[in-house]
C-alpha positions in Angstrom: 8.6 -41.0 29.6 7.3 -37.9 31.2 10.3 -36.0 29.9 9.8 -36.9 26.1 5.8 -35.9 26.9 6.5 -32.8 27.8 8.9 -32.5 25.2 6.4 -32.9 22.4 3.9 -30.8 24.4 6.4 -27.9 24.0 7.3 -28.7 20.8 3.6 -28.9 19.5 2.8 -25.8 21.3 5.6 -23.9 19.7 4.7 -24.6 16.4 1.4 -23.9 16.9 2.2 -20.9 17.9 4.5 -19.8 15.3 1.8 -21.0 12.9 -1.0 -18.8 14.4 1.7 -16.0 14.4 2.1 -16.1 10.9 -1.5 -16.4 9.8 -2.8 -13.2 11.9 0.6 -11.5 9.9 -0.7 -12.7 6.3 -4.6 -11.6 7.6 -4.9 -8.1 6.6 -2.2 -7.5 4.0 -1.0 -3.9 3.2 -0.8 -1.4 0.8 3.0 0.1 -0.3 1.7 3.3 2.2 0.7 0.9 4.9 -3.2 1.2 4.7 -5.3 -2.2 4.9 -6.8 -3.6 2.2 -9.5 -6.0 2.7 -12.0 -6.3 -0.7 -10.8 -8.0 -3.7 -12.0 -6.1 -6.9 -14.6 -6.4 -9.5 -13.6 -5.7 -13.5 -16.4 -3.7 -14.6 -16.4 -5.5 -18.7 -15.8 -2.5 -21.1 -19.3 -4.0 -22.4 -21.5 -2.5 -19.7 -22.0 0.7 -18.5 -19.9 1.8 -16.1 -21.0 2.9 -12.6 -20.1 6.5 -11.6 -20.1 8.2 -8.3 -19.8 11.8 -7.3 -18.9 13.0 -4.0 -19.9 16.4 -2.9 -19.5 18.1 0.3 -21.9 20.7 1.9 -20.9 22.7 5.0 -24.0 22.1 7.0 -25.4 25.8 8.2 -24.5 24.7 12.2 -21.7 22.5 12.5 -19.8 19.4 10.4 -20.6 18.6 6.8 -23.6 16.9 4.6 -21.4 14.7 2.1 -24.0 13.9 -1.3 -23.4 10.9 -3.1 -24.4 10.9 -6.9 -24.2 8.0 -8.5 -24.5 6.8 -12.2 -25.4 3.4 -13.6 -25.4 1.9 -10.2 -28.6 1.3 -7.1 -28.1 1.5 -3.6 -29.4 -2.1 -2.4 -29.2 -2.3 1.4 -31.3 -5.2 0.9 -29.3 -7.3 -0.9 -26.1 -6.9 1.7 -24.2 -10.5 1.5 -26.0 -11.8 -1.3 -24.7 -12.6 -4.7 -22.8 -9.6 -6.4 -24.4 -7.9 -9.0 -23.0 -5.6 -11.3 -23.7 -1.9 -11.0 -25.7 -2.3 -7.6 -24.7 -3.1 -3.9 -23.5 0.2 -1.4 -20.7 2.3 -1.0 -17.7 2.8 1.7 -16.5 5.7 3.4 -13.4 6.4 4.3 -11.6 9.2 6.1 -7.7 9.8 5.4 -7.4 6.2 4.4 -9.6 5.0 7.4 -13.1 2.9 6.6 -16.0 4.6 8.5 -18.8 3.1 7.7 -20.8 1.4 4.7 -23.3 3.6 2.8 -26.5 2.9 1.8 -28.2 6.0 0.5 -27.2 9.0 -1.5 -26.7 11.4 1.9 -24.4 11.3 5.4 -23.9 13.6 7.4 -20.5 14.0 8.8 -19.7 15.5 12.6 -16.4 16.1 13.6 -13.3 16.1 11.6 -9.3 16.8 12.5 -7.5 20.0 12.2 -6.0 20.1 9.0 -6.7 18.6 5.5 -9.2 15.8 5.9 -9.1 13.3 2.7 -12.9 12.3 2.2 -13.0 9.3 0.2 -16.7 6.9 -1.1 -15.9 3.8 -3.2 -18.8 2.1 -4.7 -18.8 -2.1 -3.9 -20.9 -4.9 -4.6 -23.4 -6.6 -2.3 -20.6 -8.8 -1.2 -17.8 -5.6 -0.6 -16.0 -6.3 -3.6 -14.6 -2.9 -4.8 -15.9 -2.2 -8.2 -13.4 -1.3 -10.8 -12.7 0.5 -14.9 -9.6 -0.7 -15.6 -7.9 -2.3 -12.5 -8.8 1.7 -10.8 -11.2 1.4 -8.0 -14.2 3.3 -8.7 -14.4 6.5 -6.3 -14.4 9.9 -5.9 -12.1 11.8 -3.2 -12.8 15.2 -1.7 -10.3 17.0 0.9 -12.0 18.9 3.6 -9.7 21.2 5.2 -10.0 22.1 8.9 -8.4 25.1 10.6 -8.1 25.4 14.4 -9.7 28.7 14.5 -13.0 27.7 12.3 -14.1 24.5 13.4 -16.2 24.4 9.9 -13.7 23.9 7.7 -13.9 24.2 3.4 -13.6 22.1 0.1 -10.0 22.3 -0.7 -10.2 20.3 -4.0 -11.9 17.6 -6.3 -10.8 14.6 -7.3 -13.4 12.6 -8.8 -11.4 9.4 -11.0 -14.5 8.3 -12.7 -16.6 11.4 -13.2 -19.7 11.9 -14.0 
């Protein structure tokens, strides 16, 4: 009897296991490039006015960067974070070569230290409950590429890429 106990035990255990094992897989899926993806998105209706964001990148006179963060048709609301979504209103994400920083809840951040090399700066507007907001299945956001040299810790604006322009 204590042999067929143990035997389920194992059993049990091993399923559970494998279960658990597949549900942390399936968690965070993956872009085709490998980056996590963890908002769902929001159709902005070709009815409203669309929010707008414009990302622009000022070398700071002593060291890093001062990223600005225009937006159109859309309010920062810090207060409202986890609440019901509401079109055209919530905060914005920040992401460095693919990588979420932080959430942003004002027009201005200032940014420290970056890699050598070309440094992809990316905002995304989202709605108080994260959900990327979208024109036409195309996150809305505006991408800047800082690039970085070894011998001038400063760095420049490379280029602009702004896919829902002002």
């Amino acid at each position: 009897m204590k042999n067929k106990s143990l035997v389920a035990v194992l059993g049990l255990s091993c399923f559970s296991l494998i279960c658990l094992t597949s549900c942390l897989a399936n968690a965070s899926p993956k872009t085709d490039k490998g980056k996590h993806h963890h908002h769902k998105q929001v159709e902005i209706p070709a009815t409203q006015d669309a929010p707008k964001v414009d990302l622009i990148v000022h070398k700071d006179t002593i060291k890093g960067w001062n990223l600005e963060i225009k937006v159109a048709n859309f309010k920062f609301a810090p207060e409202r974070i986890n609440k019901n979504s509401v079109l055209n209103e919530g905060h914005a994400h920040l992401f460095i070569n693919g990588k979420k920083i932080t959430r942003l809840y004002s027009s201005w951040y200032y940014l420290n230290n970056l890699e050598p090399g070309n440094n992809e700066i990316s905002v995304t507007l989202n709605t108080n409950k994260h959900e990327d907001l979208a024109i036409g299945g195309k996150v809305i956001k505006d991408t800047e590429v800082i690039q970085v040299t070894t011998d001038k810790p400063q760095g420049h604006k490379k280029h602009h890429n702004n896919e829902h322009q002002m």
